[in-house]
C-alpha positions as CSV (number, residue, x, y, z in Angstrom):
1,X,-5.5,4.8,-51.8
2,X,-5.6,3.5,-55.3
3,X,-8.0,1.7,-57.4
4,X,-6.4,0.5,-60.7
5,X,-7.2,-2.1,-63.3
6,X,-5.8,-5.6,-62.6
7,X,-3.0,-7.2,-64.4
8,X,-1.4,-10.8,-64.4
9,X,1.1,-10.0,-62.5
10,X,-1.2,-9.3,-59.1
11,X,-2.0,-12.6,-59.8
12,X,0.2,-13.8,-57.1
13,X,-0.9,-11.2,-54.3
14,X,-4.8,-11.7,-55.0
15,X,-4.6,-15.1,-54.9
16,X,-2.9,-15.0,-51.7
17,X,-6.3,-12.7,-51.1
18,X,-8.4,-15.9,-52.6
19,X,-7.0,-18.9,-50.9
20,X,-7.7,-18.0,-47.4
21,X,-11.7,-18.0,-48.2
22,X,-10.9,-21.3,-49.7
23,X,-9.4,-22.8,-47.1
24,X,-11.0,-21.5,-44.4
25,X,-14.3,-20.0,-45.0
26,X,-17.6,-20.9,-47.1
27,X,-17.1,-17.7,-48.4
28,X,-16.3,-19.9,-52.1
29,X,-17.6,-23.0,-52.4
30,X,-14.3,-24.0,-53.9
31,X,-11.8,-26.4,-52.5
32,X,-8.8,-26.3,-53.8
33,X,-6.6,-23.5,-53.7
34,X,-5.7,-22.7,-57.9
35,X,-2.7,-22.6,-59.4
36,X,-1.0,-19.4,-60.0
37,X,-1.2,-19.8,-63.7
38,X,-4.7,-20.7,-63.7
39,X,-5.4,-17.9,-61.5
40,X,-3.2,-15.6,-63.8
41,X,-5.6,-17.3,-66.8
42,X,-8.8,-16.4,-64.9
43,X,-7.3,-12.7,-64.6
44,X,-6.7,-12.5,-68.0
45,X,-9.9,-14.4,-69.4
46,X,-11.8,-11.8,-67.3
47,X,-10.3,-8.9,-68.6
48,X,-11.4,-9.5,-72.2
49,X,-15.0,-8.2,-71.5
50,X,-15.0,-7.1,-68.2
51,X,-13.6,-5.1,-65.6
52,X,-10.8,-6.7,-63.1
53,X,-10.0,-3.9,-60.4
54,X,-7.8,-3.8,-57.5
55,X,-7.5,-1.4,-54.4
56,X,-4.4,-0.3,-53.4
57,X,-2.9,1.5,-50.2
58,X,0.9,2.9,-49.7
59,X,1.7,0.1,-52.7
60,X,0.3,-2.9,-51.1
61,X,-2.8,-4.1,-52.6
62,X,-5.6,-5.0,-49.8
63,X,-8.7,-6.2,-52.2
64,X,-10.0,-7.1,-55.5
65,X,-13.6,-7.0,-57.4
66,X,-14.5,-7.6,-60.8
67,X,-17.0,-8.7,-62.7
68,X,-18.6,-11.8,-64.9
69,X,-20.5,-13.2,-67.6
70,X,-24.4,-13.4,-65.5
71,X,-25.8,-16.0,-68.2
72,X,-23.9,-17.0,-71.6
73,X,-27.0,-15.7,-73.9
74,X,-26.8,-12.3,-75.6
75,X,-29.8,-11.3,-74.7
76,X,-28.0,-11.1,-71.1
77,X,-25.3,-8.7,-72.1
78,X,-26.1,-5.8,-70.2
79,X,-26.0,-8.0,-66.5
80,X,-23.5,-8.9,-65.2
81,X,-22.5,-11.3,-62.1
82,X,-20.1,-9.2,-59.4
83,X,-17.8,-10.8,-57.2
84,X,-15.1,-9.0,-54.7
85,X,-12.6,-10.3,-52.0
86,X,-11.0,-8.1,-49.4
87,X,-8.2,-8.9,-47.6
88,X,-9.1,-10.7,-44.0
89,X,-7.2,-8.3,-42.1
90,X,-8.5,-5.3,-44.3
91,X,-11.8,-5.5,-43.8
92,X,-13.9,-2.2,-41.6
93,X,-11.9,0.1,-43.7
94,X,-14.2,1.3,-46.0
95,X,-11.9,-0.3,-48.9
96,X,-15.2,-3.2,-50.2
97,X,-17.4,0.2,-50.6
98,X,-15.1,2.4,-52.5
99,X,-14.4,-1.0,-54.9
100,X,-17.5,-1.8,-55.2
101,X,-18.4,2.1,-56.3
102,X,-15.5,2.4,-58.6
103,X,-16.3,-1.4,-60.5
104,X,-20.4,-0.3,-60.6
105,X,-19.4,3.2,-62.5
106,X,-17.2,1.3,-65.0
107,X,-19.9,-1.6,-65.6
108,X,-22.3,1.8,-66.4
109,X,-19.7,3.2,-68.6
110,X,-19.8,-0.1,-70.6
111,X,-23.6,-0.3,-70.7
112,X,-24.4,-2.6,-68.1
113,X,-28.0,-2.6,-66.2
114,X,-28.1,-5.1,-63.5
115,X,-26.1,-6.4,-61.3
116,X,-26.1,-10.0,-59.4
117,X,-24.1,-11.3,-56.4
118,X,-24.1,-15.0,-55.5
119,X,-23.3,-15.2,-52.3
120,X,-23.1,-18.3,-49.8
121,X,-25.6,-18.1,-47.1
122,X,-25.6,-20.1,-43.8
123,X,-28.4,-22.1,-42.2
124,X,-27.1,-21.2,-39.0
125,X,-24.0,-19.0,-39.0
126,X,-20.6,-20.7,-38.1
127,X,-17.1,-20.1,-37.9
128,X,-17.0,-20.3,-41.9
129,X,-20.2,-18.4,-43.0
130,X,-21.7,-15.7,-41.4
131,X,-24.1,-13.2,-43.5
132,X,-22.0,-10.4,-43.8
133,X,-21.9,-10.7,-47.6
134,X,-25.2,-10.4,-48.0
135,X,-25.5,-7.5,-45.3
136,X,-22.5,-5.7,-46.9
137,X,-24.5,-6.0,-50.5
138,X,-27.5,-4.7,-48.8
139,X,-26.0,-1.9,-47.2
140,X,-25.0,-0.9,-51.5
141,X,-28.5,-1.6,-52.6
142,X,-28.7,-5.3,-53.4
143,X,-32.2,-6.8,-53.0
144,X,-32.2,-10.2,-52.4
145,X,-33.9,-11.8,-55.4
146,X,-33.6,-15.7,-54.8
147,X,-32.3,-18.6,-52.8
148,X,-31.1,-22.3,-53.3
149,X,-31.2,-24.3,-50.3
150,X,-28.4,-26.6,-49.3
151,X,-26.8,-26.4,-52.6
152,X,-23.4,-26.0,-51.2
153,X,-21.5,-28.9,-49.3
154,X,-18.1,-27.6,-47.7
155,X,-16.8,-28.5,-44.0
156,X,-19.1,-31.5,-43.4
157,X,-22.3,-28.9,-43.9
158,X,-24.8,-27.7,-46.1
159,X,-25.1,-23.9,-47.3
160,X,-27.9,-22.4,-49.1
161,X,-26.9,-19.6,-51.8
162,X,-28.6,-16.6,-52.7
163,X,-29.0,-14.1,-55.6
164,X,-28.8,-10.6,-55.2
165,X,-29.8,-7.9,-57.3
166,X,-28.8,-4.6,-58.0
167,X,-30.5,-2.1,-61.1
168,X,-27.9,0.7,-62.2
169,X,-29.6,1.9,-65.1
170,X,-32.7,2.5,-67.6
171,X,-34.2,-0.5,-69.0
172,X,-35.6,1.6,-72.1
């Protein structure tokens, strides 16, 4: 297993990753599938400031996790906004943790203090949103610090979204 820094040309393989929560979860609340070359541009734009990681195993890459401008204000720069995808078939095999772990230590390498997830919550779960994002944040020390209810239209239903929070640092 390998955890390495994303380049443009994964593009193609992660976005393979992406487009199945697109098109059939509430996972995003997008709904279109991007391009390749925007995708390859969101890669690259990310990568400027912030860390873009994949995780590898025996060559094939299974998941992805990297991190974003929280708010556009300086006096935000140490939190960031974290976002990962696994994989649907990859999922149970420990690879989100071990990610999630390796994109925290780098955020603290670079100064960051808090983390935040936004993550689409269900009503009621269905067969495109259950709460396993949120439960998987919990189980790596997210609190959840907010929600916005029926924000997000996708399906023919309404999802609330929630903000999670994690603290890796001193806020001397």
């Amino acid at each position: 297993m390998n955890i390495r820094s994303a380049t443009k040309e994964d593009a193609a393989r992660l976005l393979e990753i992406y487009a199945y929560y697109v098109t059939d979860t509430a996972i995003t609340f997008e709904y279109e599938v991007p391009s390749l070359s925007e995708f390859e541009g969101r890669i690259e734009n990310t990568l400027k400031k912030y860390p873009y990681l994949v995780i590898e195993d025996n060559g094939i890459i299974y998941g992805y996790a990297y991190a974003g401008v929280f708010k556009g204000r300086a006096a935000y720069d140490r939190s960031c906004e974290m976002t990962i995808y696994l994989d649907k078939d990859a999922k149970k095999n420990g690879y989100g943790k071990k990610l999630y772990t390796a994109l925290e230590e780098e955020l603290k390498k670079r100064g960051m203090l808090n983390l935040y997830a936004c993550i689409g919550s269900p009503i009621v779960e269905d067969e495109y949103l259950t709460r396993n994002s949120e439960e998987f944040h919990a189980h790596l020390g997210y609190t959840k610090v907010g929600t916005f209810h029926k924000c997000g239209y996708k399906f023919g239903r309404w999802y609330d979204m929630i903000w999670m929070e994690k603290l890796i640092g001193e806020h001397n």
